[in-house]
N, C-alpha and C positions, 0 to 999 in steps of 0.2 A: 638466487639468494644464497649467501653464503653460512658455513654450519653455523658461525658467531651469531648472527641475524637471527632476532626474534621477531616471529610473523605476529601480524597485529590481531588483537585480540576481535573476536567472532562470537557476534551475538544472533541471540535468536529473532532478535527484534531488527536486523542487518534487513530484512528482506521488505522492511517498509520503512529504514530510514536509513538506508546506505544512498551516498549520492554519490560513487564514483567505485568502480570495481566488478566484480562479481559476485551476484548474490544466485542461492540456489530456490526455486519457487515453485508450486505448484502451478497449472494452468487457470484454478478458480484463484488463486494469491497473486495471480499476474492480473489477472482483473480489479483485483483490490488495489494493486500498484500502480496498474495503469491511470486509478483515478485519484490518485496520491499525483503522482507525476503530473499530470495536468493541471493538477493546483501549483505546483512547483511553479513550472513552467511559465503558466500565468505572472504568476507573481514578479517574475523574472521578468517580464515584459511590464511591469507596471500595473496589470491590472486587476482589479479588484473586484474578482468572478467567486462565486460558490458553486458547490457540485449537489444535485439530491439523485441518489440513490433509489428505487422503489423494489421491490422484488415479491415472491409467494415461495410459501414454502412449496416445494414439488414441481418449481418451475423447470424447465426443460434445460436452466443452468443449474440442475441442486446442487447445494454445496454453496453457493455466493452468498446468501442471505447469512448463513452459519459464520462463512469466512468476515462478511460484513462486520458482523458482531464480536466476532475475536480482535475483529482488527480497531473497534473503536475509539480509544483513546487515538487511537492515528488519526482516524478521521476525523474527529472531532478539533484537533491543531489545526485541522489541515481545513476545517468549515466546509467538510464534506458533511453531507444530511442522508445514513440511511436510513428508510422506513420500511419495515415489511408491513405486507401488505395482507 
């Protein structure tokens, strides 16, 4: 990149709806992504799938049910279903 070049603007919201590049994520945010992505993906192929979610707080992944919740509106586009449990 040259000094003239302005790098493209960087969101916080980059790490559940960038679809080309690199994005920086936690490992429970990469689980959030990974079922983001597989809605993508689907879709790509034509098909007409949804994702549910289940989780407990204190689960031996803590932190995803929390992450789930941040990331809502995502999943909700995306007809992902989380439910804690």
């Amino acid at each position: 990149m040259s000094v003239s070049e302005t790098p493209a603007p960087v969101s916080l919201d980059d790490k559940y709806t960038a679809l080309d590049g690199r994005v920086l994520i936690s490992g429970i945010q990469a689980l959030v992504r990974l079922t983001l992505e597989q809605r993508r993906l689907d879709q790509a192929r034509g098909l007409d799938t949804r994702a549910y979610v289940s989780g407990y707080q204190g689960s031996p992944l803590a932190g995803v049910d929390l992450e789930m919740g941040r990331a809502k509106r995502f999943l909700d586009e995306a007809g992902v279903v989380f439910q804690a449990a």
